[in-house]
Residue frames relative to the residue before (quaternion, step in Angstrom):
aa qw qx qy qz dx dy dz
X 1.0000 0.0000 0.0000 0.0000 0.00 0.00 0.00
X 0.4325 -0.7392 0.4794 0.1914 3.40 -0.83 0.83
X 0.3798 -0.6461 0.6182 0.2369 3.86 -0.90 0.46
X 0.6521 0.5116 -0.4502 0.3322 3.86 0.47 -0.31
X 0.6189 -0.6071 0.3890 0.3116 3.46 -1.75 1.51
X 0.5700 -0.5867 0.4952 0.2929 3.33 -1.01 0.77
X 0.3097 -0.5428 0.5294 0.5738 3.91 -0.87 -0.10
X 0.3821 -0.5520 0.6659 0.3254 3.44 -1.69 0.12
X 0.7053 -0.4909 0.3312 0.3897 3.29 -1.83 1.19
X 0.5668 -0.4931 0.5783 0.3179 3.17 -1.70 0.55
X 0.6040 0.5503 -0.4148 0.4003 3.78 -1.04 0.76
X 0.6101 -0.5223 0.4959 0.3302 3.33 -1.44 -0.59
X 0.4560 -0.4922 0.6103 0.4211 3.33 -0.71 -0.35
X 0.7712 -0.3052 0.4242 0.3636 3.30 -1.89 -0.22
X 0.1251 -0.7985 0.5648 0.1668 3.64 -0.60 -0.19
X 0.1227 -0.8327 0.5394 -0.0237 3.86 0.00 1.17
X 0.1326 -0.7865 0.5795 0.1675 3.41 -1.02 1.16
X 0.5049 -0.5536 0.4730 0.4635 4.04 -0.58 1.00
X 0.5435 -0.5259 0.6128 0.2291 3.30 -1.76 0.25
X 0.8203 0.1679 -0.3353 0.4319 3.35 1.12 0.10
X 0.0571 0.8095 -0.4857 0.3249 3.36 1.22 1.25
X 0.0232 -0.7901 0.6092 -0.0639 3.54 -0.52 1.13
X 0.3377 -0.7406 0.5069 0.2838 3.41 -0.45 1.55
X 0.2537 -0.7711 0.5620 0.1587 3.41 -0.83 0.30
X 0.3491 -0.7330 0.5263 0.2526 4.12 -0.42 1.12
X 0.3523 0.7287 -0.5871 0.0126 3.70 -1.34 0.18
X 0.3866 -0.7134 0.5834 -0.0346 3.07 -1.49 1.56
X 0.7500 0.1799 -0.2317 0.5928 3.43 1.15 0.80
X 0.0235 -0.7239 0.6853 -0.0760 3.20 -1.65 0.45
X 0.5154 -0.6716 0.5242 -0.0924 2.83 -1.35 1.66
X 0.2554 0.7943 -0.5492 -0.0472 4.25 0.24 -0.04
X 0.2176 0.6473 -0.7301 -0.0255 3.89 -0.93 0.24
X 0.5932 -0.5714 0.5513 -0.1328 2.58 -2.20 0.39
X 0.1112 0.8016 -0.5875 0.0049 3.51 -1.09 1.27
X 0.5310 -0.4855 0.2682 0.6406 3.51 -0.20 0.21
X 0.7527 0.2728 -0.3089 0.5135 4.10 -0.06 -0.76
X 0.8955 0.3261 -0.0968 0.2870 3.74 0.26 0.09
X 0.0040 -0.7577 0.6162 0.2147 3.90 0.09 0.78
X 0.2016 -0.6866 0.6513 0.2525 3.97 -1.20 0.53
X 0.2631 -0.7975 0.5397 0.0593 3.77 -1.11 0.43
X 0.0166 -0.8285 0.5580 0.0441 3.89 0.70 1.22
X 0.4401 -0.7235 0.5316 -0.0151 3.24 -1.25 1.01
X 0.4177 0.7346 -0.5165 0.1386 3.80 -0.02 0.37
X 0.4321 -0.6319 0.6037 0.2226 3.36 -1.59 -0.18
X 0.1116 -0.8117 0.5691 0.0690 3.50 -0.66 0.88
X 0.0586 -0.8485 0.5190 -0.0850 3.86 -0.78 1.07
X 0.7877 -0.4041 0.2359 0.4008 3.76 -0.94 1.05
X 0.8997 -0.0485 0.0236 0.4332 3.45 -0.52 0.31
X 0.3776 0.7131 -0.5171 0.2855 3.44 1.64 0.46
X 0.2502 -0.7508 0.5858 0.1749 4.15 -0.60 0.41
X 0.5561 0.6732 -0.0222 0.4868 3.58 1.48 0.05
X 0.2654 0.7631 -0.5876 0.0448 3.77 -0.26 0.48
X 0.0697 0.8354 -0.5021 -0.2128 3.30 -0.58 0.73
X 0.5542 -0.5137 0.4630 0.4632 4.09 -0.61 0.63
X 0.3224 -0.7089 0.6233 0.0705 3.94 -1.38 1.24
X 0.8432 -0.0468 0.1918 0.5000 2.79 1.10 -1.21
X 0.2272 -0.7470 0.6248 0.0057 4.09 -0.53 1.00
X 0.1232 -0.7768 0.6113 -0.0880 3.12 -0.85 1.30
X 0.0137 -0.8549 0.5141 0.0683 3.79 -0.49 1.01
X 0.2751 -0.7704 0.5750 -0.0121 3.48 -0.98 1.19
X 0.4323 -0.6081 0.6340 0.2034 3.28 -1.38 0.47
X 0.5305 -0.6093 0.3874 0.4441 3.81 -0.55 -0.04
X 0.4504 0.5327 -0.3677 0.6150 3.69 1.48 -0.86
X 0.7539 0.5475 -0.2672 0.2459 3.46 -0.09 -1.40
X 0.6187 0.5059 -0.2881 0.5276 3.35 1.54 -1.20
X 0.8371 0.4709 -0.2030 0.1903 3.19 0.49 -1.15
X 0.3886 0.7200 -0.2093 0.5356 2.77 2.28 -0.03
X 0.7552 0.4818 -0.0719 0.4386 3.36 1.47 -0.86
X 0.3567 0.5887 -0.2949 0.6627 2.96 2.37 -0.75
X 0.7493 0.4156 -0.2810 0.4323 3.98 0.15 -0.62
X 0.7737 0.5302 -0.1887 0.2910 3.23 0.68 -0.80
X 0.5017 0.6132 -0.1727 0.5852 2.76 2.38 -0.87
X 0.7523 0.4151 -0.3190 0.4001 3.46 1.07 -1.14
X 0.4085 0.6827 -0.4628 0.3910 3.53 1.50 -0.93
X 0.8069 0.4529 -0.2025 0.3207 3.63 0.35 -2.09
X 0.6187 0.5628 -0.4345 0.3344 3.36 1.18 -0.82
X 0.6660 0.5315 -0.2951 0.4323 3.46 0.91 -1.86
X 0.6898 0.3090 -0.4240 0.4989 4.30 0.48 -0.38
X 0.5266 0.5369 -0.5277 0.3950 4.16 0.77 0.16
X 0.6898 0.5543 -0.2090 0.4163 3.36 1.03 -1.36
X 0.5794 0.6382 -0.2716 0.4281 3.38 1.47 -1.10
X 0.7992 0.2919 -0.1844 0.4920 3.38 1.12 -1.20
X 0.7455 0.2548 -0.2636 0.5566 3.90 1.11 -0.47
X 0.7844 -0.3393 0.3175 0.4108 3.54 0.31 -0.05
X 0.7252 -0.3848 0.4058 0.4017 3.54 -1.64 -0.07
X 0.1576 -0.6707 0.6732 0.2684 3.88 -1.00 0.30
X 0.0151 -0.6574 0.7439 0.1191 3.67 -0.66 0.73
X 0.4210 -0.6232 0.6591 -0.0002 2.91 -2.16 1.21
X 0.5048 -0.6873 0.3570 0.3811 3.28 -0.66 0.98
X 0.8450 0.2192 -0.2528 0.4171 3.24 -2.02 0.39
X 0.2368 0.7189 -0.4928 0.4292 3.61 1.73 1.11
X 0.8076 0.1996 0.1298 0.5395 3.90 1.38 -1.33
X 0.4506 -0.5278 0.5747 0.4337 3.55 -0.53 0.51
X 0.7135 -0.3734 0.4857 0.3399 3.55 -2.36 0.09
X 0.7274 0.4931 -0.3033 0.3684 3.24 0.71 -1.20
X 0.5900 0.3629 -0.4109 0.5927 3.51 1.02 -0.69
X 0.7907 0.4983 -0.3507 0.0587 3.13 -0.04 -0.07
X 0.4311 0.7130 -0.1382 0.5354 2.39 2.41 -0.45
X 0.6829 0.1661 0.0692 0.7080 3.65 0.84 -1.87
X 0.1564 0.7289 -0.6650 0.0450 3.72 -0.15 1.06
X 0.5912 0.5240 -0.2827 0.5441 3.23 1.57 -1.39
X 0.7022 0.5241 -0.3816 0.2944 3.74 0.48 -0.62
X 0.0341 0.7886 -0.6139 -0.0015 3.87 -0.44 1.05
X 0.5261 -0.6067 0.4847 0.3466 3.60 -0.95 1.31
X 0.5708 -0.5994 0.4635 0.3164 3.69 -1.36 0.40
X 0.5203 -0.5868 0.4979 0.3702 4.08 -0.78 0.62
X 0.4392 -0.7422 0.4612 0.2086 3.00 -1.43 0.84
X 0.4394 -0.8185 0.2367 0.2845 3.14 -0.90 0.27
X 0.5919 -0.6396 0.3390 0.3544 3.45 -1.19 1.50
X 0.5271 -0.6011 0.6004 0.0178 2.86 -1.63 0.95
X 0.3007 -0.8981 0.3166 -0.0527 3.47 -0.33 1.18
């Protein structure tokens, strides 16, 4: 019988969230950049706030980011797949956006 470490399975482990793990909301994001490192600042920006303060700071490896760049696009394209398109503002004028569903009535054939 050999003494050498087996390979461990291919995957992750489990991934446990603490019981006191407070999700944390944010409508912005900050990314810069060193050569060995992309950092990701988290905040939330609100009406009349004059202030932003960073919630949260995510560090990445370049492999690591880009792994996440993929993972994000994988998830978006099966969200979109199952609820629809995500348009992004200043994708469409108001008006389309307003009366997209609205289509003017056909004219009328000529005989």
């Amino acid at each position: 019988m050999s003494n050498r470490p087996q390979n461990p399975p291919l995957g992750l482990p489990p991934m446990e969230l603490p019981d006191e793990l407070e999700p944390v909301y944010s409508n912005l994001a900050r990314i810069s950049h060193t050569p060995s490192e992309l950092a990701v600042d988290f905040s939330r920006i609100l009406p009349g706030q004059k202030r932003l303060t960073v919630l949260v700071r995510v560090l990445l490896s370049p492999v690591g980011a880009k792994l996440l760049l993929r993972a994000l696009a994988e998830n978006i394209a099966r969200y979109e797949a199952a609820f629809g398109e995500i348009y992004l503002p200043g994708d469409s004028g108001l008006a389309e956006d307003l009366f997209r569903s609205v289509h003017p009535p056909e004219p009328p054939k000529s005989g």
